[in-house]
N, C-alpha and C positions, 0 to 999 in steps of 0.2 A: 504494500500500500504506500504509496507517494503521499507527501508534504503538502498541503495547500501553500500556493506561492501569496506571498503579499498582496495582500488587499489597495485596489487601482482607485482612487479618488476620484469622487464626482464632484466639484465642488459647489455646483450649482443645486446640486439634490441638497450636500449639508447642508447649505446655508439654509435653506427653506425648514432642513427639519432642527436645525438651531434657532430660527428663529419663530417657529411654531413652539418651541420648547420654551422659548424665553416670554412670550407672547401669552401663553399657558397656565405659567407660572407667576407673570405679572401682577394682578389682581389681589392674589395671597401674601406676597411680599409687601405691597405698595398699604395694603391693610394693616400688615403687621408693622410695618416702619410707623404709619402713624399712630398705632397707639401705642408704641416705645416711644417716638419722639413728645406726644402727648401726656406723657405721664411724670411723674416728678423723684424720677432715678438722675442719679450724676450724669454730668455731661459725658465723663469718658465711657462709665457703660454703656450709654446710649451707642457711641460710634464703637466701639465696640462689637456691641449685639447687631448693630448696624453691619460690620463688616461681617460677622459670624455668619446672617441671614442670607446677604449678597452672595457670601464663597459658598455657602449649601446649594443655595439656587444655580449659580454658576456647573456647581460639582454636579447636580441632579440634569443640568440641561444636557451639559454633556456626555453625561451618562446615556442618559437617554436616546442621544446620538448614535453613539456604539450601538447600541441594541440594536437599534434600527437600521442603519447603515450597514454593520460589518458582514451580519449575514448573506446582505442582500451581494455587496461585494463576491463574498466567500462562492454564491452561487454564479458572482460574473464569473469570477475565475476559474470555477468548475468547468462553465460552458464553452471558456476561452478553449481552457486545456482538451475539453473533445472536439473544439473544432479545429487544434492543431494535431490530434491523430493520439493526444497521451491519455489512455483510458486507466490509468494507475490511479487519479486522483479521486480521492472517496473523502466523504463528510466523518467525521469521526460522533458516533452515538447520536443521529439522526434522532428525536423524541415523533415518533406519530402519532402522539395525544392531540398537536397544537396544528396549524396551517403549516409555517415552518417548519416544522419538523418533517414534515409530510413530502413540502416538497424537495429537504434536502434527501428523504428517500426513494424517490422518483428517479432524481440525478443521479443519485448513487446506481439504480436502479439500470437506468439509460445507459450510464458507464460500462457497467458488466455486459448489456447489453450490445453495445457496440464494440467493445472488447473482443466477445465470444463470436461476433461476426465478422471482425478483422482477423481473427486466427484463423477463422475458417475460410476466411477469403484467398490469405496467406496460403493455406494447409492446398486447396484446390489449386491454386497456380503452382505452387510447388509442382504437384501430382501432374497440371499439366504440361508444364515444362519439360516432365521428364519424360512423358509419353512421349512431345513434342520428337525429343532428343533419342525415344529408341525406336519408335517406329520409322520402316523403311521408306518412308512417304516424305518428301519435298515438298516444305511449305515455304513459302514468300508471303510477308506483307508488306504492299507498300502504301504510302501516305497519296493524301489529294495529288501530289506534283509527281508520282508515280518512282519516288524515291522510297528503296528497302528499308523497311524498318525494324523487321524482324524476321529470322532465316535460321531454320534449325541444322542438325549436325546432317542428315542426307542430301538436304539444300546445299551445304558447303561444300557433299562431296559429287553435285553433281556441279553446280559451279568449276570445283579443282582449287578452292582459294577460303581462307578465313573468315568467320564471319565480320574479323575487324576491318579487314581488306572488304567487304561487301557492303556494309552499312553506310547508307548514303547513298550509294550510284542509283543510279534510273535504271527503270527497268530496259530504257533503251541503250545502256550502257552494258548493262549486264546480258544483249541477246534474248528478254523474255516478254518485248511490247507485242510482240503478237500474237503470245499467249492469254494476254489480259481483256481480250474485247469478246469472245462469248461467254454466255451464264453457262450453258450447259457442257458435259464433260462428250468432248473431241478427242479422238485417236491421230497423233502427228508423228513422223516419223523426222528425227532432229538429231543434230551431231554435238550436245553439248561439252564446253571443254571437260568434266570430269566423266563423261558416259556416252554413248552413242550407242542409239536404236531405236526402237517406238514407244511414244512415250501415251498415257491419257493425260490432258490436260484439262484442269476443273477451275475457271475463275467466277467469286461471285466479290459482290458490295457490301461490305457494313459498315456501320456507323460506331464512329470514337469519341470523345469529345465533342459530337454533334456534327463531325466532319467524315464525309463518308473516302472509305479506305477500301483496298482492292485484297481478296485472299486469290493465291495461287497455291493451289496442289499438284506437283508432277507425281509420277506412279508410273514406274519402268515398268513394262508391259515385256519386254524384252528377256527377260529372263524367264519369268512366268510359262512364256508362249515356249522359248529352247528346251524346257526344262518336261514339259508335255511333250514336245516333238522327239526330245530325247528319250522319254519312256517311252516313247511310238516306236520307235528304231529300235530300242532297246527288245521289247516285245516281237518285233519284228525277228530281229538275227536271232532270236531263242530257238522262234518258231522254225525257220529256215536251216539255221543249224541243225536244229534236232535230226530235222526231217532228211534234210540233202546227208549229214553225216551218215545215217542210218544206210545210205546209199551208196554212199562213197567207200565205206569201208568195205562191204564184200566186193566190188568193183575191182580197188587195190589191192585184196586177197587174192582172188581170180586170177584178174592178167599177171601177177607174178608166180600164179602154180601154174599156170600154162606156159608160160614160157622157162623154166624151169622143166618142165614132165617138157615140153617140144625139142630142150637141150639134149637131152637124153635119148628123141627119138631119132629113127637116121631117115630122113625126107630127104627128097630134092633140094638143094640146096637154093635154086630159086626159088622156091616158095617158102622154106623157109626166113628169107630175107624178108619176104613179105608180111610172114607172119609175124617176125621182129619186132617190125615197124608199125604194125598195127599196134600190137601190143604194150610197144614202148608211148607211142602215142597215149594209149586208154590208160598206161601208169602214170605218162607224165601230165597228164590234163586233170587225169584224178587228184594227184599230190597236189596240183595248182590250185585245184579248186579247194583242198584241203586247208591249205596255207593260207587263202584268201579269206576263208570263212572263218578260223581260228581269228587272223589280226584283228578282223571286223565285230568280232567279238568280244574281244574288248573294250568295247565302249560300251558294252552291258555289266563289264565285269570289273569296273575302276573302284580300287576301293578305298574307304575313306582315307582324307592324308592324314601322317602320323607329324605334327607338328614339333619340329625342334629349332634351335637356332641355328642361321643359316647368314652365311658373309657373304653380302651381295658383290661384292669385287672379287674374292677368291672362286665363287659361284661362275661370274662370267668369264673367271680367264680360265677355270676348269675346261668347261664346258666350247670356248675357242680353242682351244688347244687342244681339244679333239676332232673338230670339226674345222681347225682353220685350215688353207691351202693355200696360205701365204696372202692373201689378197683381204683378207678382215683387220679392220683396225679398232682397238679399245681404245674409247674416251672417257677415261678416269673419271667419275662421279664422288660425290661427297659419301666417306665411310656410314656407311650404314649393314643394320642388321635387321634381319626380320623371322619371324616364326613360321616356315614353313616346311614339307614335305622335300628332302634335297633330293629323292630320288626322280618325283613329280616334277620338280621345277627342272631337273634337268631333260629330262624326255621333252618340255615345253620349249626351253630355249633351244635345244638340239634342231629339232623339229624347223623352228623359225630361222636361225641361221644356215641350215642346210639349205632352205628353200631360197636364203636371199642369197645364196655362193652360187646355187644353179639360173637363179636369174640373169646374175651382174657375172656367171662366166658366159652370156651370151653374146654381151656387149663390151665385155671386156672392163666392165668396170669392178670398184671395191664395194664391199661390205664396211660399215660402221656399227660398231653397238656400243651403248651409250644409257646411264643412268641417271636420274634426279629425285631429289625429292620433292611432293607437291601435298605440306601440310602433312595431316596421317599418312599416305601412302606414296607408294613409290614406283615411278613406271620408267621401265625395262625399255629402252629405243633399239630397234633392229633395222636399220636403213641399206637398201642396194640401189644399185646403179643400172639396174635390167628396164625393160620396156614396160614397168607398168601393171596393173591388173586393168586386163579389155573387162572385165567381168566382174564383179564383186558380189552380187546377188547370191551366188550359188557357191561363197567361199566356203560357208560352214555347211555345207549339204551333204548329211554323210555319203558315200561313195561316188562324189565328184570329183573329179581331178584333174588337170591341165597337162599333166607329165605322162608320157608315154609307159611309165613302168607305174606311176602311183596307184597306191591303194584308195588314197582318197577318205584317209581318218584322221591324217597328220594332225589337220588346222581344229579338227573336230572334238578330239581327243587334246589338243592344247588347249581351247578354249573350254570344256569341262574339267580340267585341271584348275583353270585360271579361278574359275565359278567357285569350284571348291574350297580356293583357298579364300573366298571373300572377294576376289580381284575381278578383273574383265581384259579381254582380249578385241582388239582392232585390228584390222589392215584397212590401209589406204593407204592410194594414191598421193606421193609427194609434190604439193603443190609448185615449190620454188625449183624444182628440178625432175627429171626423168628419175623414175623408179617408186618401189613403194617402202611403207615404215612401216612398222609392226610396233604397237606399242602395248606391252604388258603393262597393268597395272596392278600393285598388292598392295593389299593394309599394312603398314608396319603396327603390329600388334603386342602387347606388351607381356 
């Protein structure tokens, strides 16, 4: 319980109730004076009793002041202090017999009152905040002049930037003015800097301070959608598997006990050639088919990563120095370390530096790989000097492939690595020069 602060002077109310006190009091005094000064006691008694009379009256008016006044104070400054937000100030032994009393328990009343509704105000934006902060959903708010005012932790990481770095800029600053003009939620397909793919977008208007403000919700649709299509495929090569397995193996039993039991027989040797070659065909297309259906099957069979500490610089000169052929260059990034799968992430960068050595050997150009940080996370640059992607629609399609020998899981099977570990995977197109970037991105996770 808090102190009542000193009582704030009206001086135009005392006067009035000083002078109603003295005014009150007049009549009895001016009575009593004359029949002392009437009477035949000594002169000094008289002035005396004379002054004894005056200082009572005096002491009684402003007595009377007090009474009157301090309460009334005592309740300004109750009111002051709820309306500057401090609900600690309470009346000490309110009497409820009297008016007074009554209403210093009102106040007191009020106080706890609004008290127990500022904790709860408190207690809910807390709660919201934090929702704000773990749900996967991107909110923006901006003010009348369509400047950010508030932008949660998935907001900043589709941004790629802090929210200290965010607060303030316009929406048209920040890439999102042409998300703000319908009420209803629209499906866009957008390249923002920390994510790329299709997003819904939901803007509506409310009201702040009497000043109407704009909500944005993004909601990556994109993973959502891979993560279905991925169980589609996934379901797919089981079924396929099973099946064609089931087939394949007596196939490759067979044409090997036949030509085997035809080793041993003694035939024309022209027709024996012939039978060779059949033979060797019906094994070697079997094994292929074998081989094909196995690799493909692994991206039903990825299992979860086992998180440890991982150096992202030792990680990439690892993994170049198995895969360099003299033509890749490492651009040293700021030391950092993150929590992830080191078997995973190498099959991921394997994978992306193979592709960009077979591009840029066609033009003769280099490979760059290159690391930064951006805020939490950290994204992995894989740049060549080849001709480009004609295509990108169908980069993550399971068994699409541009390469004469490919399987066509590489990019598919990196970017469900990437998912897994919290991150995302891109390619595109380099704008300032021939060839394309690959850009990893992972949470540095603590």
């Amino acid at each position: 319980m808090g102190s009542l602060p000193e009582p704030r002077r009206g001086a135009g109310f005392e006067r009035r109730v000083l002078g109603l006190g003295f005014i009150s009091g007049l009549p009895g005094t001016a009575f009593a004076l004359i029949l002392l000064w009437s009477g035949h006691a000594q002169i000094h008694t008289k002035v005396t009793l004379t002054l004894v009379f005056l200082a009572v009256w005096a002491w009684l008016v402003f007595r009377l002041r007090d009474r009157v006044v301090r309460p009334i104070q005592t309740l300004s400054n109750m009111m002051a202090a709820l309306l500057e937000g401090d609900y600690s100030i309470r009346s000490p032994n309110p009497r409820p017999e009297d008016a007074l009393g009554l209403a210093f328990r009102e106040v007191n009343a009020l106080g706890q009152t609004l008290r127990d509704q500022r904790l709860g105000a408190l207690d809910a934006t807390s709660l919201l905040r934090k929702v704000m902060e773990e749900v996967e959903v991107a909110v923006f708010v901006f003010d009348p002049e369509r400047r950010l005012r508030l932008v949660n932790r998935a907001g900043e990481k589709v941004l790629a930037r802090p929210s200290e770095r965010l607060l303030g800029l316009t929406a048209m600053d920040l890439g999102l003015d042409g998300y703000l003009g319908d009420e209803g939620p629209r499906t866009i397909e957008a390249a923002l800097p920390g994510r790329a793919g299709r997003w819904e977008a939901r803007s509506t208007t409310f009201r702040q301070g009497g000043l109407p403000h704009r909500l944005l919700i993004l909601t990556d649709l994109s993973r959502a959608l891979r993560e279905e299509e991925r169980q589609a495929w996934q379901r797919l090569v089981r079924v396929l598997g099973h099946e064609i397995n089931n087939s394949l193996t007596p196939i490759i039993s067979i044409a090997r006990s036949l030509r085997d039991q035809r080793s041993k027989a003694l035939r024309d040797p022209e027709e024996d050639t012939k039978v060779d070659r059949g033979l060797d065909v019906i094994a070697g297309r079997a094994e292929a088919l074998h081989r094909f259906l196995s690799a493909h099957a692994r991206l039903a069979q990825l299992p979860p990563p086992r998180l440890a500490p991982v150096d992202v610089g030792a990680w990439v000169e690892r993994v170049v120095a198995l895969e360099s052929q003299g033509n890749v260059d490492i651009v040293p990034g700021p030391p950092a370390g993150i929590r992830a799968d080191g078997d995973q992430l190498d099959q991921v960068l394997i994978n992306l530096v193979r592709n960009a050595i077979d591009a840029s050997a066609e033009t003769g150009g280099r490979v760059r790989v290159s690391w930064a940080l951006n805020h939490d996370t950290i994204e992995v640059r894989v740049e060549d000097e080849g001709a480009g992607l004609p295509e990108t629609a169908n980069l993550f399609v399971p068994f699409f492939t541009t390469k004469p020998n490919g399987s066509g899981i590489g990019l598919v099977l990196s970017r469900q690595i990437a998912e897994a570990h919290g991150g995302s995977l891109v390619l595109e197109n380099r704008g300032e020069a021939p060839g394309c970037v690959s850009r990893l991105r992972l949470p540095i996770q603590g």
